[in-house]
N, C-alpha and C positions, 0 to 999 in steps of 0.2 A: 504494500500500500504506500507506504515512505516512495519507492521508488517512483512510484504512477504522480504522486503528486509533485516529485521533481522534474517529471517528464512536462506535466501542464503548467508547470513557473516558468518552465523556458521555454517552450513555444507557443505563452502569453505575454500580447504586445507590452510592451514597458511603457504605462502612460500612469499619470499618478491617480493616488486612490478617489473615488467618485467622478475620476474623467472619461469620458466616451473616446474611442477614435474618430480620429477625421474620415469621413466616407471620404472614399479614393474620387468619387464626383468635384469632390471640391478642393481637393488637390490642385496645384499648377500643376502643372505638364513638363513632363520630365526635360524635356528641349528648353523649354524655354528658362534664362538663367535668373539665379536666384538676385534676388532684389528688383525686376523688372514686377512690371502691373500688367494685368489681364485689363482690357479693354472691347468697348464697343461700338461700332458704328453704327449710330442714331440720326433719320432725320428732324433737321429743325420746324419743318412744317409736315404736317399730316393731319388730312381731315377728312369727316366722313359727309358727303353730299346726303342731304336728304332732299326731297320734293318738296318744292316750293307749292304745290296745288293739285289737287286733284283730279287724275286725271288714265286716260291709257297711253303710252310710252309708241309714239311713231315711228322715232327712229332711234338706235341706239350705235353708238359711231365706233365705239372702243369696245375691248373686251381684255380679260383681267391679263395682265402682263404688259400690256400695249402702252408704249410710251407716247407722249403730247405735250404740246407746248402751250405758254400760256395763251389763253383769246382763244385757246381749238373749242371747237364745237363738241360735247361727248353724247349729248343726249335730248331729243328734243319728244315734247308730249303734243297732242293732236290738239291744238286749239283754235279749231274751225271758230269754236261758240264766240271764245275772246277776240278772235281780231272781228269777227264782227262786230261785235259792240265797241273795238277799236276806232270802225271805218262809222258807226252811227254817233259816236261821241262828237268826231270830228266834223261831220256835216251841221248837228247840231248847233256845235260851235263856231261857224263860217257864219250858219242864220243867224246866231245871236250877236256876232261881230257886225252883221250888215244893220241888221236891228239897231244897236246902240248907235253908230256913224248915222242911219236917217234921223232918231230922233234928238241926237244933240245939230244936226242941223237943222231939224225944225225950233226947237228951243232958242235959236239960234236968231230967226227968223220971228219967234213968238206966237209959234202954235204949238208949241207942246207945253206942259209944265214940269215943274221940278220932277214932282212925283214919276211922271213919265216916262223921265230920263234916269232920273235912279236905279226903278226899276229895269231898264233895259242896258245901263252897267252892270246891275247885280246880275241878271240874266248871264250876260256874255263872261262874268267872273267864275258863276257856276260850274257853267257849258266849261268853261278853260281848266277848271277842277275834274271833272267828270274823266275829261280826256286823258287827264293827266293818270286818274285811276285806272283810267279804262290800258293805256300803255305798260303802266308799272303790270300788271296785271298777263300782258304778254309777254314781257321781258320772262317773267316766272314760266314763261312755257318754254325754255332752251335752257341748257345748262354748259355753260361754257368754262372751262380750267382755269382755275385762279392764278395757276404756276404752272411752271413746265415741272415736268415729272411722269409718275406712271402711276400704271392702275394697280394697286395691292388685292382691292377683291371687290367682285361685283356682285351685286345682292338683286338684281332684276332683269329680265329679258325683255326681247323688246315684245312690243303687243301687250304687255302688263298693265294692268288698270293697279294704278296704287293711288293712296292717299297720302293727303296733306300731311309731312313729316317724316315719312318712313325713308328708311336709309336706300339710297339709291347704289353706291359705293364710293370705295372707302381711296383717296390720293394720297401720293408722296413724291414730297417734291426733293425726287432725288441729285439736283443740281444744289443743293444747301446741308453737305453732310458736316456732323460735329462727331468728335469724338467722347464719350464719355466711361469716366475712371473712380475709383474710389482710391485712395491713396491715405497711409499714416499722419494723424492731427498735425503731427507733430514736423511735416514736413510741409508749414504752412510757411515756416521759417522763413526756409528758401527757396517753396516753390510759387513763384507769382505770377501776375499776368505778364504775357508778355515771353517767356520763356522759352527757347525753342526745345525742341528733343525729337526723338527718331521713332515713328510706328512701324511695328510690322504686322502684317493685315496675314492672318494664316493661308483664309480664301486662295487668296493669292501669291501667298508665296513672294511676298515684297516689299521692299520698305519705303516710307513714306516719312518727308518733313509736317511737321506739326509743331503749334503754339498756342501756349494755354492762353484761354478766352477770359477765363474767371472761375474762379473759386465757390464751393458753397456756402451757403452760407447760416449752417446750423452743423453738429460734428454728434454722431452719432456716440451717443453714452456709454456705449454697450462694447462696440469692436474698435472705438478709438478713431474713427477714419471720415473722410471727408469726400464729397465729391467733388471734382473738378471736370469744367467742360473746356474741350479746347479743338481748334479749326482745324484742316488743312492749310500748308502754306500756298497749295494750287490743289487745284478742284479734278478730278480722273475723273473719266468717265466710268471705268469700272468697279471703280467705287460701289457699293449700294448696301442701304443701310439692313443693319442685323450681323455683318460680319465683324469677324472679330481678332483678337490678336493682342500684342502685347509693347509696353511704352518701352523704352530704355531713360527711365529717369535716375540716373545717377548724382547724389548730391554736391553740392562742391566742396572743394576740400579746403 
């Protein structure tokens, strides 16, 4: 018995009493050298389009992976209903324009009265609101890219009748990558804005110049560390955010 219990002393990891081991998950990686940071490439803009209005889906221009640039056109809904009340806003408002012009030149003249003419400005100020509802209203039937980037995931086909809100899909503007790190509190010292140092992106198998953006700015209680966000010094194309890799932040001596 003596012996069997000297057998599981030593082929029991050595960590102190009520400590767990570190799951090999969260281990660095045996390549990569010690005192470097694990990192990750994050876009600075990402959003998810929802429907501006209610409606079925006419044309759908992208599909999920497909890259765009800003002003493209991705998705456009059937709104026969709205431009026509576009095109009768607008007539409305022509009448109400010609309207007010005869009767301030009748007033003018001394056949009309005040009240006449008021009424036939408030008229034509209306008419000029309506349109303006009646416009904003079709602009909500196309859905054009805010940025250049790409499509991460589409949530509708075309011919879809959806409603007012529901997620259309989701952009990334992958022309605007940052890097982002967690790093020791205590190398707040010397790590500032401004700093350069060397990424290696694994994806790719490559190393990239980088400068810290800014610092976080609350420092977690618990594992001592801080986050910091920092640029490319030039922007890749093959860049794209989720990949990952490791800083070479060495401090000075």
């Amino acid at each position: 018995m003596f012996a069997f219990l000297c057998m599981l002393a030593v082929a029991a990891p050595h960590t102190a009493f009520g400590e767990k081991p570190v799951p090999a998950a969260l281990k660095a990686p045996a390549r990569v050298p010690a005192g470097d940071v694990l990192i990750q490439v994050v876009a600075r803009e990402h959003v998810t389009i929802a429907a501006g209005m209610d409606g079925r889906i006419e044309r759908l221009m992208v599909r999920e992976g497909d890259r765009f640039t800003k002003g493209m056109l991705l998705l456009a809904f059937d709104c026969s209903s709205e431009q026509g009340m576009l095109e009768r806003s607008k007539a409305s408002r022509e009448l109400a324009v010609k309207n007010a012009e005869i009767q301030e030149k009748l007033f003018a003249m001394g056949a009309s009265s005040d009240l006449e003419l008021s009424t036939a400005r408030a008229e034509r100020g209306k008419m000029a609101a309506e349109q303006k509802i009646a416009a904003a209203a079709v602009r909500k039937c196309t859905v054009l890219a805010p940025f250049s980037g790409g499509v991460s995931e589409l949530k509708v086909q075309r011919f879809q009748t959806v409603k007012k809100g529901d997620p259309l899909m989701r952009l990334v503007n992958t022309g605007d990558l940052e890097i982002q790190m967690f790093v020791p509190s205590k190398w707040l010292v010397w790590l500032k804005p401004g700093r350069r140092f060397t990424v290696h992106v694994d994806e790719l198998d490559r190393d990239y110049q980088a400068e810290v953006r800014a610092t976080g700015t609350w420092i977690d209680a618990v594992s001592q560390s801080v986050a910091v966000f920092s640029r490319f010094s030039r922007q890749a194309p093959e860049l794209l955010p989720g990949m990952s890799g490791h800083a070479i932040l060495a401090s000075p001596k």
